[in-house]
C-alpha positions as CSV (number, residue, x, y, z in Angstrom):
1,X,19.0,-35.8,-222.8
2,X,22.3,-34.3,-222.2
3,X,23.4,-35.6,-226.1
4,X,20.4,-33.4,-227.4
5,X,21.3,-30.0,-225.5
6,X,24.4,-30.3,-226.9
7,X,23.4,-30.5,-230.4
8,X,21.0,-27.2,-229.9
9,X,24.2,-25.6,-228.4
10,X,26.0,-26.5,-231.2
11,X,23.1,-25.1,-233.8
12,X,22.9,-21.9,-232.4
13,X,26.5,-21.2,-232.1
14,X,26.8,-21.4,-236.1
15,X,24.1,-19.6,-236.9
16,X,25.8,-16.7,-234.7
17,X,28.9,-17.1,-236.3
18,X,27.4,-16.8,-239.6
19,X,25.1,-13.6,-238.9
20,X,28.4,-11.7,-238.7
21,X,29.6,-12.5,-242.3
22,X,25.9,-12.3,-244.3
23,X,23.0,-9.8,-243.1
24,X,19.7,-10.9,-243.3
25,X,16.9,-8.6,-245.0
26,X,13.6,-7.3,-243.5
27,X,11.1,-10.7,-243.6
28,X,7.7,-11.2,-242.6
29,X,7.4,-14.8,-240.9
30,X,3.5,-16.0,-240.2
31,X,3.4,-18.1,-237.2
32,X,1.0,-20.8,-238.1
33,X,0.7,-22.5,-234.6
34,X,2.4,-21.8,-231.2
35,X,5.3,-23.9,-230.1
36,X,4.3,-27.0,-228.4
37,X,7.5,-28.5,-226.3
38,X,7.8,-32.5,-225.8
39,X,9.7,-34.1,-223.5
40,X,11.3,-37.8,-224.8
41,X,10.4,-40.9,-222.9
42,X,13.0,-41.6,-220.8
43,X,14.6,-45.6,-220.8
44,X,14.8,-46.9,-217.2
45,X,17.9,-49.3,-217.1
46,X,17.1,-52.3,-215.6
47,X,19.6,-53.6,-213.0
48,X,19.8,-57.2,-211.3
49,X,22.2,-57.4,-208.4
50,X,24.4,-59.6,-208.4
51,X,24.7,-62.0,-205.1
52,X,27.8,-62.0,-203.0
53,X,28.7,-65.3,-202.3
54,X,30.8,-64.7,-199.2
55,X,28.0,-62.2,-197.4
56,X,25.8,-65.4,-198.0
57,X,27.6,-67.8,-196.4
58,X,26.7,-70.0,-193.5
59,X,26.2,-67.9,-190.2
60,X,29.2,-69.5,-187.8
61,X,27.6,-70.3,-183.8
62,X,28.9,-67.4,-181.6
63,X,29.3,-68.7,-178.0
64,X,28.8,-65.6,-175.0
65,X,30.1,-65.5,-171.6
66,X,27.6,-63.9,-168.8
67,X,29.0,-62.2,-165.7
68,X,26.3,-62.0,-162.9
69,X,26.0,-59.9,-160.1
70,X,22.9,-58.5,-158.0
71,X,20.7,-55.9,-159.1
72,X,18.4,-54.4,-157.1
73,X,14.8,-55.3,-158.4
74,X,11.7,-52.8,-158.4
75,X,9.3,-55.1,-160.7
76,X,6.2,-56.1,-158.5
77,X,4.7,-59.2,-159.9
78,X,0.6,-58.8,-160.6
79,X,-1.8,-60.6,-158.4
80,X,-2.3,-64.2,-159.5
81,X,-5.9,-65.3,-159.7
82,X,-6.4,-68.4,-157.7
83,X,-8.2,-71.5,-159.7
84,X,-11.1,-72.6,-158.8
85,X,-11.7,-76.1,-157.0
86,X,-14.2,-78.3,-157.1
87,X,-16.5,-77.1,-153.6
88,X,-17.3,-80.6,-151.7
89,X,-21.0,-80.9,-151.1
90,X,-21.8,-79.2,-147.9
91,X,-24.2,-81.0,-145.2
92,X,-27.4,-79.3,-144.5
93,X,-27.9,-77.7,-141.4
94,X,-30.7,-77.8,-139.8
95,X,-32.0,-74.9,-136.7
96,X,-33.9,-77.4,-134.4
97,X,-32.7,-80.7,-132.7
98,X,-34.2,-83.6,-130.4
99,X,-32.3,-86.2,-128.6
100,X,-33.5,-89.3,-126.1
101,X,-31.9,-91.7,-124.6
102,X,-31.9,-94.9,-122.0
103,X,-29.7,-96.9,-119.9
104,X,-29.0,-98.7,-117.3
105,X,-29.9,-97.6,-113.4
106,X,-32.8,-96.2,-114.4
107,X,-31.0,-93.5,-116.5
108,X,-33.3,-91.3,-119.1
109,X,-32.2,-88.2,-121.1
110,X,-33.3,-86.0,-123.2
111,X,-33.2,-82.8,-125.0
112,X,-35.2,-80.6,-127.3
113,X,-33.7,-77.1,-128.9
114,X,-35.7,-75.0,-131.0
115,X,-35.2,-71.7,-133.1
116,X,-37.4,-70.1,-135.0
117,X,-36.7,-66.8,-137.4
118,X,-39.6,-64.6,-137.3
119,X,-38.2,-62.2,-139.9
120,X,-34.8,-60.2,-140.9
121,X,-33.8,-59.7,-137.7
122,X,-35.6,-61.1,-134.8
123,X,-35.6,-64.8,-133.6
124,X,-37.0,-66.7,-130.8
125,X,-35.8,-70.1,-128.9
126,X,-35.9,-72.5,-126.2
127,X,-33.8,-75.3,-124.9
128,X,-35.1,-78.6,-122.6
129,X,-33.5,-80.5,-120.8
130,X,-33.5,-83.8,-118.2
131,X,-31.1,-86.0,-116.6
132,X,-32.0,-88.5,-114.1
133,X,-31.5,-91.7,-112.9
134,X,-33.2,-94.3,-110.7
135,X,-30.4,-95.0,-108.5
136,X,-28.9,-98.7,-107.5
137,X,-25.2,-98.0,-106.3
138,X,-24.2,-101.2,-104.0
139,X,-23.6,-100.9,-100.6
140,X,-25.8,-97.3,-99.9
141,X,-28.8,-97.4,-97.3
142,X,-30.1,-94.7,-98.4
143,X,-32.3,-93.2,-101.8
144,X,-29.5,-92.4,-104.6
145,X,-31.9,-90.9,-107.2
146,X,-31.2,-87.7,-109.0
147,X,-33.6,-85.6,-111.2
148,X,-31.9,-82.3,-113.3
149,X,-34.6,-80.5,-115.3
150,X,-34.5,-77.3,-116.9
151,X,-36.2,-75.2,-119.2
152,X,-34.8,-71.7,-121.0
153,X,-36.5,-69.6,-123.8
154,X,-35.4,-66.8,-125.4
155,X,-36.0,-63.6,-127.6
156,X,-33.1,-61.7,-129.7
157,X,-32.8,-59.2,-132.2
158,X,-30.0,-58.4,-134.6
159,X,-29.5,-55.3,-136.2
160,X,-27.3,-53.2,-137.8
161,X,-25.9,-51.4,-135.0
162,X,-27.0,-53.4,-131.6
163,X,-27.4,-57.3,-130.9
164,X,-29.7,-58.1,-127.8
165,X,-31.2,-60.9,-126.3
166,X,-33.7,-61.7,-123.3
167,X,-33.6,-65.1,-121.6
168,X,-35.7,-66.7,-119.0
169,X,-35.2,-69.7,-117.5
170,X,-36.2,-72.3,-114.7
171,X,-34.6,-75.3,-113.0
172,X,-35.2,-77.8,-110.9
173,X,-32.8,-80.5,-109.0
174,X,-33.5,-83.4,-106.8
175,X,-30.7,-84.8,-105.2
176,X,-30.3,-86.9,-102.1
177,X,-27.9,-87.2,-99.6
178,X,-27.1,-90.7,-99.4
179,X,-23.8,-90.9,-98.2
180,X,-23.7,-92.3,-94.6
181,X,-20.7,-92.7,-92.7
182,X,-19.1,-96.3,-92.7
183,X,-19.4,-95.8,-88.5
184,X,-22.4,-94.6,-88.7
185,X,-24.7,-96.4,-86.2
186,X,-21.7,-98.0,-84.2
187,X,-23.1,-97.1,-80.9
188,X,-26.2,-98.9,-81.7
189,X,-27.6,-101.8,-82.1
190,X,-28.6,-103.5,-85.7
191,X,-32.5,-103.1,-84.9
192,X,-32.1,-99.7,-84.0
193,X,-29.4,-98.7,-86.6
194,X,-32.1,-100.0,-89.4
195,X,-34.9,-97.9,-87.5
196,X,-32.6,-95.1,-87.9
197,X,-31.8,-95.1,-91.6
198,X,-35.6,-96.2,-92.3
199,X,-36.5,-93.1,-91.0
200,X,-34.0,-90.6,-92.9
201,X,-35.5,-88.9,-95.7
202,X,-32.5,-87.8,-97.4
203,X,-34.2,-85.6,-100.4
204,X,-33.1,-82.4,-100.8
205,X,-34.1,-80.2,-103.9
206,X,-33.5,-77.3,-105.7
207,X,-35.0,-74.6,-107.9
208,X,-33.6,-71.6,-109.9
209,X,-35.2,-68.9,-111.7
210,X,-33.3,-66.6,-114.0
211,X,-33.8,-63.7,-116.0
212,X,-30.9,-62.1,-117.9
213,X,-29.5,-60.1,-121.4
214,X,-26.8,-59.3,-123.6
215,X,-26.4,-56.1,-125.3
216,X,-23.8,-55.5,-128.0
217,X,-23.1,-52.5,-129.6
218,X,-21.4,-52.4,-133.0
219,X,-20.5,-48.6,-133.5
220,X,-20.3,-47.3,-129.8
221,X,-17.7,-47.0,-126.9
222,X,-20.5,-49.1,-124.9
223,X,-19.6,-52.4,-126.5
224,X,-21.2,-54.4,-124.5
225,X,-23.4,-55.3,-121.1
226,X,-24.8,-58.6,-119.7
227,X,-27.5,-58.4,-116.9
228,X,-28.5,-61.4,-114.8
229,X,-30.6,-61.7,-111.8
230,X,-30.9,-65.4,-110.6
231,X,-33.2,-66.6,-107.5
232,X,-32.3,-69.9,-105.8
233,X,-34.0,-71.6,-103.1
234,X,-33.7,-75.6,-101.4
235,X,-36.3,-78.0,-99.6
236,X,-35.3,-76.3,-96.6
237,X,-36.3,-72.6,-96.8
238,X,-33.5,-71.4,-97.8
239,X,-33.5,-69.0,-100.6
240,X,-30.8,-66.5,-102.4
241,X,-30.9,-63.7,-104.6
242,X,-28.5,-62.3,-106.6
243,X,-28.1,-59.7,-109.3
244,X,-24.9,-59.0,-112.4
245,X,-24.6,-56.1,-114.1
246,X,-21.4,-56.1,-116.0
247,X,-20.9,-53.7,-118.9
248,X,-18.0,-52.7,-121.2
249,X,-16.7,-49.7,-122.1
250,X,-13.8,-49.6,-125.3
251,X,-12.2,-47.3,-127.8
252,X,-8.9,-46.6,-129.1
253,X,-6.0,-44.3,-128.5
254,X,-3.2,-43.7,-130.4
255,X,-3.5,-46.9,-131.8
256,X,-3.6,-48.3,-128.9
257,X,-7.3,-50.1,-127.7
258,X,-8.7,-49.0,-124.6
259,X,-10.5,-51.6,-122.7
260,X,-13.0,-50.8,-119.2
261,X,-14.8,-53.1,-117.7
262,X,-17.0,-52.2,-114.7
263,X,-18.7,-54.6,-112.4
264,X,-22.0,-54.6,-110.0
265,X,-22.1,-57.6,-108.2
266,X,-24.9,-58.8,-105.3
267,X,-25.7,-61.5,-103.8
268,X,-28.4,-61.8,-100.3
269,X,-29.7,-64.9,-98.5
270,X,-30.5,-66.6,-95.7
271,X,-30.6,-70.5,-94.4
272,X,-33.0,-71.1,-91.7
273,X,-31.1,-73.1,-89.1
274,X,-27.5,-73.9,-88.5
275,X,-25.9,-77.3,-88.6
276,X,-26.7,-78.4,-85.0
277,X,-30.0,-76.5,-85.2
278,X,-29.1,-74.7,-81.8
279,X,-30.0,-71.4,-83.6
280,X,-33.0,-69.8,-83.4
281,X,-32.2,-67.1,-86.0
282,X,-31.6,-67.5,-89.5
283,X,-28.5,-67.5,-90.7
284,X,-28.3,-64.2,-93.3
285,X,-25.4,-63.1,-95.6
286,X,-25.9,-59.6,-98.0
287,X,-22.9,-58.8,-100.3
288,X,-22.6,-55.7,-102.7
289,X,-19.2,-55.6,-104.7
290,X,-18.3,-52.5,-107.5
291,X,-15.6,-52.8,-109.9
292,X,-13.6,-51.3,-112.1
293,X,-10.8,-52.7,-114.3
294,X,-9.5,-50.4,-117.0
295,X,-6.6,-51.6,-119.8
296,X,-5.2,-51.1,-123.0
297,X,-3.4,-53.3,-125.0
298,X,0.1,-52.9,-127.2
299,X,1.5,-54.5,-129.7
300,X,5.0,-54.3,-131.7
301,X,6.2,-56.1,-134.0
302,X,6.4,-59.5,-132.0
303,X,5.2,-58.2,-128.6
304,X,1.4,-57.9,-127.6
305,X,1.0,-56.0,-123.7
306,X,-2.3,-55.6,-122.0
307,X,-1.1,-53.4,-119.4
308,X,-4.4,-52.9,-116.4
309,X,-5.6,-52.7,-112.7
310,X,-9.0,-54.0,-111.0
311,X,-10.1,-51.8,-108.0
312,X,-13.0,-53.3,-105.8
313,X,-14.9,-51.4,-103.5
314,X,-17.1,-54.4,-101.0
315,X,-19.7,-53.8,-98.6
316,X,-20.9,-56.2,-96.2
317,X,-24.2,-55.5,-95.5
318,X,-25.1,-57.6,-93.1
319,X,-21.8,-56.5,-90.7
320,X,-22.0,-53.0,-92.3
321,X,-18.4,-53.0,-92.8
322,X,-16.2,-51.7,-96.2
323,X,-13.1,-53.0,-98.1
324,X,-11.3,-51.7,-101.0
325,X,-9.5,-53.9,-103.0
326,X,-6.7,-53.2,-105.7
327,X,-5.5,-56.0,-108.3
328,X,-3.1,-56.4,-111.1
329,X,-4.1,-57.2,-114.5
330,X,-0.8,-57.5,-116.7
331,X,0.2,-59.9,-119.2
332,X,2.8,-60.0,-121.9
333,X,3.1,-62.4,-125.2
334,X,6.6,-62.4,-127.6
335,X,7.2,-64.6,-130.6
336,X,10.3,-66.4,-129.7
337,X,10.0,-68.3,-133.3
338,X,6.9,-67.3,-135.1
339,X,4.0,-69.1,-133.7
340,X,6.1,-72.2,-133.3
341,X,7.1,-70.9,-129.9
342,X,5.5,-68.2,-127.8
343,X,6.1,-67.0,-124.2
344,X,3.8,-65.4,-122.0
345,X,3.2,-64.0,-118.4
346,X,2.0,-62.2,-116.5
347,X,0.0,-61.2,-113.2
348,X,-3.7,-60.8,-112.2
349,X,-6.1,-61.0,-109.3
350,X,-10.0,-60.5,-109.1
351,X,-12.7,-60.6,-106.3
352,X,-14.4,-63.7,-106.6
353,X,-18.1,-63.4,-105.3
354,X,-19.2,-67.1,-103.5
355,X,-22.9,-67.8,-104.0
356,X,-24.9,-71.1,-102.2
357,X,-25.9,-71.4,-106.0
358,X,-22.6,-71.6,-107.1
359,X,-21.2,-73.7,-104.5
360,X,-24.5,-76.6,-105.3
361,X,-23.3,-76.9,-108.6
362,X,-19.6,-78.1,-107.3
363,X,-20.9,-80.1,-104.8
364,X,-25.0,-80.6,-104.5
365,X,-24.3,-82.5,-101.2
366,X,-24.0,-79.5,-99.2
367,X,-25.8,-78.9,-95.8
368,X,-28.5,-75.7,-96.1
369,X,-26.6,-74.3,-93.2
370,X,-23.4,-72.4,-95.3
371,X,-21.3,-69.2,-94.3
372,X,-21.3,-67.4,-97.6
373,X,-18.1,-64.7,-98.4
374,X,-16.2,-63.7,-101.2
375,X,-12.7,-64.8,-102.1
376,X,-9.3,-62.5,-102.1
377,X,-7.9,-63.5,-104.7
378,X,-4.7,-61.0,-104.4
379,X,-2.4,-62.4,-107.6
380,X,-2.0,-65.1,-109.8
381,X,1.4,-65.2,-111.2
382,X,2.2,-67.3,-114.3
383,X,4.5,-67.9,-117.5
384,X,4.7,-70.3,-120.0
385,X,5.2,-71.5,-123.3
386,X,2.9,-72.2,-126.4
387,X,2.8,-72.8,-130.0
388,X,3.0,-75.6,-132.2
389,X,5.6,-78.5,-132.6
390,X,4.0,-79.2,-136.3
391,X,0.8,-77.5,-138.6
392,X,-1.2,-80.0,-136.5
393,X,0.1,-80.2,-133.2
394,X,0.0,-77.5,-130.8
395,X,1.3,-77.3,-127.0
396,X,0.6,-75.5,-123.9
397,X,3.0,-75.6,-120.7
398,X,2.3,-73.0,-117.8
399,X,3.5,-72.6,-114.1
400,X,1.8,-70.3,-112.0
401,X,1.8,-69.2,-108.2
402,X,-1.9,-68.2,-106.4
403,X,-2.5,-66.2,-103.4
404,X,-6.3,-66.3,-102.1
405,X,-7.5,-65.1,-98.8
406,X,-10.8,-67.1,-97.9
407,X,-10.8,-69.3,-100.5
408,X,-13.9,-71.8,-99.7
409,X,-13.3,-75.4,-99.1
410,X,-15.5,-78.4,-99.1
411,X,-15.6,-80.5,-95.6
412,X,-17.1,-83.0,-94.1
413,X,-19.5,-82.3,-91.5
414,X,-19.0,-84.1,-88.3
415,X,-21.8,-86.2,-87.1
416,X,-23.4,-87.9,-84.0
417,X,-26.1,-90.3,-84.6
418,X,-27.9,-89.8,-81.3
419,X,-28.6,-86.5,-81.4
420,X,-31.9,-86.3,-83.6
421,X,-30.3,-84.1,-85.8
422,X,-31.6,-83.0,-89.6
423,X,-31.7,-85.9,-92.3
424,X,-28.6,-84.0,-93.3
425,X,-26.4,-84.4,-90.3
426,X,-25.8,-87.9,-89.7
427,X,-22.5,-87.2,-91.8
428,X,-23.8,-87.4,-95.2
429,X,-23.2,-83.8,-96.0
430,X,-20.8,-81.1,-96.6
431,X,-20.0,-78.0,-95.3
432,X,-17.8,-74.8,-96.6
433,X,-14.8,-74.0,-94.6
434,X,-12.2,-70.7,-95.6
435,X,-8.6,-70.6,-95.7
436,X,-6.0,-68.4,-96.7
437,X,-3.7,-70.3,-99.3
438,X,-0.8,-70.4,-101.5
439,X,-1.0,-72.9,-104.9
440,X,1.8,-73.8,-106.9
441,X,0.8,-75.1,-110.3
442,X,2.3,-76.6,-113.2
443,X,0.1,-77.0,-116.6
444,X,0.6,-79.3,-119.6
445,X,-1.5,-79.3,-122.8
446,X,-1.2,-81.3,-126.4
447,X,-3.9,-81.4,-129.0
448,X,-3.0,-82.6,-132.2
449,X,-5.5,-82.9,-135.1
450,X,-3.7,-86.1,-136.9
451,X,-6.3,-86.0,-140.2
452,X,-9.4,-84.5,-141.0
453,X,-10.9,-87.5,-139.1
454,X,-8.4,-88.4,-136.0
455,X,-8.6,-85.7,-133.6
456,X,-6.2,-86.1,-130.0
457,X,-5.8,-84.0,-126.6
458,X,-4.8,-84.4,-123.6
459,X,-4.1,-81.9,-120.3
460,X,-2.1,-82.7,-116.2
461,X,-2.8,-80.0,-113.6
462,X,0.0,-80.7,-110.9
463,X,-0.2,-78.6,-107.7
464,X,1.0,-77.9,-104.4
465,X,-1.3,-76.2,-101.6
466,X,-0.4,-74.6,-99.0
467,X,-2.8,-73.6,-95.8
468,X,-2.6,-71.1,-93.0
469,X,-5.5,-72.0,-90.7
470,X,-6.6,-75.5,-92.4
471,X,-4.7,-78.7,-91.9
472,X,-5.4,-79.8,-95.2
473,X,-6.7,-78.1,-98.5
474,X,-10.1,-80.4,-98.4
475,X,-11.4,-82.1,-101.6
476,X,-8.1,-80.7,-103.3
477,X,-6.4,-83.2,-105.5
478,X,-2.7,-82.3,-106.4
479,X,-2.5,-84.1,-109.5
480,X,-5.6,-84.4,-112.5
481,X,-4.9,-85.4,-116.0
482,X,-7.6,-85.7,-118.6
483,X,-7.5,-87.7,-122.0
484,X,-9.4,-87.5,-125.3
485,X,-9.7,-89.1,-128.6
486,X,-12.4,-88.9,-131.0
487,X,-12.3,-90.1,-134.5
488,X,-13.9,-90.7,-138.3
489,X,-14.4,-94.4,-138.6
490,X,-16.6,-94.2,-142.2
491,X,-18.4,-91.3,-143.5
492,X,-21.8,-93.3,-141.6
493,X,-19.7,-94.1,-138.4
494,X,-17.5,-91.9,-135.9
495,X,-16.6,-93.1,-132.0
496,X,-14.3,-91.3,-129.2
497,X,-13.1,-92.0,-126.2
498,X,-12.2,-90.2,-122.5
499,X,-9.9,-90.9,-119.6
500,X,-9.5,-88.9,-116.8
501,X,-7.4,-89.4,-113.4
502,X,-8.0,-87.7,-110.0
503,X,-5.2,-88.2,-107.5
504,X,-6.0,-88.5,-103.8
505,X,-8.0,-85.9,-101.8
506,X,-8.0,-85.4,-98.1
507,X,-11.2,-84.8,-96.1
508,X,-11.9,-84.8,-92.3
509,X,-14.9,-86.3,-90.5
510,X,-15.8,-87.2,-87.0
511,X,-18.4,-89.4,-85.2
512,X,-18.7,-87.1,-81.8
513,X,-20.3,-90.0,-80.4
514,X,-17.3,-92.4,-80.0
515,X,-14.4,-90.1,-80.1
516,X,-13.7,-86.3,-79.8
517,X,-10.6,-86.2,-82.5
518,X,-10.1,-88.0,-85.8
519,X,-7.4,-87.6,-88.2
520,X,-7.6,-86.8,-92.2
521,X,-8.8,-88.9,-94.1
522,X,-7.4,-89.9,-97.6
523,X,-9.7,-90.6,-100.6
524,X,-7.9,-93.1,-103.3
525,X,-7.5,-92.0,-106.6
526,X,-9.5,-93.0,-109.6
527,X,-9.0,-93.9,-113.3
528,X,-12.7,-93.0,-115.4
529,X,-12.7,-94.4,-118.9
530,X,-15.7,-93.5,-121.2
531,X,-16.4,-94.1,-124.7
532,X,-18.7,-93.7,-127.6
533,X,-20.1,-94.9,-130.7
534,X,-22.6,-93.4,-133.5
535,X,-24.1,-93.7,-136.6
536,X,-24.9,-91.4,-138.6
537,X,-28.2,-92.7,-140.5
538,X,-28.8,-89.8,-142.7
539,X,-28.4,-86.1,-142.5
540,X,-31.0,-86.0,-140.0
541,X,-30.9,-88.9,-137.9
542,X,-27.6,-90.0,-136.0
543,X,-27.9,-93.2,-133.4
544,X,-25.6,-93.4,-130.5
545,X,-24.2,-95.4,-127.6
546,X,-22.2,-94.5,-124.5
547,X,-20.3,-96.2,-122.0
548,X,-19.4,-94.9,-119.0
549,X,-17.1,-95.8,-116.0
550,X,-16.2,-99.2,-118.1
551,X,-13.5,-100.6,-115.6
552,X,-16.9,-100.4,-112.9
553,X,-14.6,-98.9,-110.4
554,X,-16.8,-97.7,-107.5
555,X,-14.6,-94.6,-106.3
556,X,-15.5,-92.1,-104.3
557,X,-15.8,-88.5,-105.8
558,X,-16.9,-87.3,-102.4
559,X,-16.2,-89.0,-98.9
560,X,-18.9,-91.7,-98.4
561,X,-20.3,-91.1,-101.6
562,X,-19.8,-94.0,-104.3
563,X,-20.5,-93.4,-107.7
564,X,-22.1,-95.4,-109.8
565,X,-20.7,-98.4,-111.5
566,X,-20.2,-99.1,-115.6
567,X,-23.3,-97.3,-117.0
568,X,-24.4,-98.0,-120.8
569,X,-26.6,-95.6,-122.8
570,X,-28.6,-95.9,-126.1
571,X,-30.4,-92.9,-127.7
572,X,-30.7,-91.6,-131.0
573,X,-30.5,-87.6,-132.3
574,X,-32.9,-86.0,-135.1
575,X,-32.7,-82.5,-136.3
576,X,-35.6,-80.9,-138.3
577,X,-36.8,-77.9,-139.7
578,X,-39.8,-76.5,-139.5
């Protein structure tokens, strides 16, 4: 390209040069076409490069040295998505069950629960129940049968905002008071000492009606309220009343939750003799407590403290006299190390209401002819330790000192077989005593849950009593431990088995016909082993058998009272739909 300019250039320059020397005449040119410029193909050169042998060499290994030091991170890992396992097939349950069984001294139970949906929300149930026996403890004159019936239905509702439910129930008890002194009949002869016991009719029975509720509130600073009205009467006219209102109020503030509970507490009844049956007039007893107990709980970090009072206000009606009462309600909780290790303590009292109800389901020997009061129980002091010594294993170890004014007492009632008394006061019955009384107590608890299938526990309550008026704390044992093991044998088989000990009791009784002072006397303490066996026959029908009192020890629960001996049970347990 640049070869051919040049020869143009060069063209033109001699046709310049020559115009000077010759002059060219006027000439008439005829352009034929117009000029058409063409540009030449141009030749690309081709080039190969040329490899260089040394930049293609073998790469050598290069070795680095890293320092480390700490950097503060700010990457958050995402969520990982747990995988799935394989779900183990879960048993059915079933809403109804039925259970019967048999043993020895005559012994029958038996047991029937139903429950029945009848749509969304509303349901409707019933429980039965019986336990009795036939009797046949050696060495008792008297009738040792027992009968416990009962029979509860009830109506509930749950909805979205309130739970309620409605039950009624009735029970009935027959129970006998066959425990006659070992004296008894010493100051007469063997003829009339058989007339005598031939001609005790030792049967005392019981009945309870009940009506009650449960309210519960899911959106509402009422959270809940129970009600509970309960009438009791015996074979000897005496009867009891007694209502329990108890509702809770609760809401938070400032994070902090706000707990009230207020209490309505009565109780009315009367016997219609007194022990000796020198008393004309019945003997009555009317109680109306009110209560308040407000608290609120904090927590930080490792400390939880439910900080609180209880103020009483009691009327007795029957003496028309008032007391006000003021308790503590405190406890604390730290994490020493995590929940491996956690103290507690704290300090709380409460006014105990006493009912003849209540009293028949400690001891059911007791003579209709009772003083009824409530118990001052002014403080209960107490720390301890608890936690767990492995993921299986947990602990529980407590010490704790009680202050009670007229706490009630079980005693024997004195007796003098020539009187002519009641069938109940030849000695074979109890009466309630009150004392003022200091208890020092020391608690121990273990559970472990070994496998899936081995469960273990076992508890000791040590104490020391101390009386003001009393000379002993009657019926009061100073040292129980208790004892269970229950266990997976198969899939189809599972068996357990329970100990308990009861250390010695003191209890006072007197025969006023031979002398007119006694001393204490001891009860022995008692080992109770129990066990049990089952087999589980399908999803619906488990057999079972239980042993009870298996060294046949024949101690004495109450003074002059025996228990029975070893007992065996048989019985089998369905549950059903319907």
């Amino acid at each position: 390209m640049r070869f051919g300019l040049g020869i143009l250039f060069f063209f033109v320059f001699q046709f310049s040069f020559a115009q000077k020397k010759e002059q060219i005449g006027n000439e008439t040119v005829n352009v034929v076409k117009p000029y058409t410029p063409k540009i030449s193909d141009a030749f690309k050169v081709k080039e190969i490069p040329e490899l260089d042998e040394e930049g293609n060499a073998k790469k050598e290994s290069i070795k680095y040295s890293i320092f480390s030091f700490l950097v503060a991170s700010t990457f958050t890992p995402s969520k990982g998505k747990a995988e799935g396992v394989e779900k183990e097939i879960q048993a059915p349950l079933f809403k109804n069950y039925a259970t019967f069984g048999v043993g020895n001294y005559g012994t029958f139970i038996g047991e029937l629960f139903v429950n029945q949906d009848l749509n969304a929300t509303d349901y409707v149930g019933g429980m039965f129940r019986h336990h009795s026996s036939q009797g046949g403890i050696e060495s008792v004159n008297l009738d040792d049968r027992f009968f416990d019936t009962s029979l509860d239905l009830m109506y509930g509702s749950n909805q979205k905002n309130v739970s309620w439910n409605l039950d009624l129930g009735f029970q009935n008890q027959i129970y006998n008071w066959y425990g006659l002194p070992e004296s008894f009949g010493a100051t007469l002869s063997s003829q009339d000492r058989s007339i005598l016991i031939n001609s005790i009719n030792p049967k005392q029975s019981y009945n309870t009606i009940s009506l009650g509720g449960n309210v519960a509130f899911n959106e509402s600073i009422l959270n809940k309220t129970s009600l509970k009205f309960n009438h009791f009467s015996d074979g000897f006219d005496s009867s009891e009343n007694r209502f329990y209102a108890k509702p809770t109020i609760s809401f938070d503030v400032m994070e902090s939750a706000v707990k009230t509970d207020l209490t309505v507490d009565y109780v009315a009844g009367n016997f219609k003799n007194n022990y000796t049956n020198t008393n004309t007039e019945p003997l009555k007893y009317s109680f109306t407590n009110f209560g308040i107990s407000p608290s609120f709980v904090m927590q930080e970090e490792d400390w939880t403290l439910n900080i609180g009072a209880a103020i009483f206000y009691s009327r007795d009606n029957q003496n028309s006299s008032n007391t006000f009462y003021v308790y503590p309600k405190f406890n604390a909780s730290y994490k020493v190390v995590g929940d491996l290790m956690i103290f507690y303590a704290g300090a709380e009292g409460d006014l105990r209401q006493n009912s003849y109800q209540d009293l028949v389901d400690s001891n059911p020997f007791l003579s209709p002819t009772l003083a009824i009061a409530p118990t001052d129980q002014q403080y209960d002091v107490f720390a301890g330790l608890k936690g767990k010594l492995t993921n299986s294993v947990s602990y529980n170890l407590r010490g704790s000192y009680l202050n009670e004014r007229n706490k009630a007492l079980f005693k024997s009632n004195s007796y003098d077989e020539n009187a002519g008394n009641a069938d109940y006061a030849f000695g074979n019955s109890f009466q309630v005593v009150y004392d003022d009384m200091r208890t020092l107590n020391f608690y121990g608890e273990l559970k472990a849950d070994f496998s899936e299938n081995i469960t273990f526990g076992v508890n000791g309550s040590f104490s020391s009593f101390t009386n003001n008026f009393q000379q002993e704390a009657w019926n009061l044992p100073a040292i129980k431990i208790n004892s269970s093991l229950d266990f997976n044998i198969t899939e189809k088989w599972f068996a357990g088995a329970n100990v308990f000990y009861v250390g010695e009791r003191k209890d006072f009784q007197m025969n006023t016909a031979i002398v007119t002072n006694a001393i204490p006397v001891t009860l022995k303490s008692y080992f109770d082993v129990n066990a049990n066996v089952g087999f589980k026959y399908s999803d619906r029908l488990t057999a079972f058998a239980r042993a009870n009192n298996i060294t046949n020890n024949g101690y004495q629960k109450w003074l002059n009272y025996p228990v029975q001996g070893f007992q065996v049970i048989l019985g089998v347990n369905y549950k059903f739909d319907f």
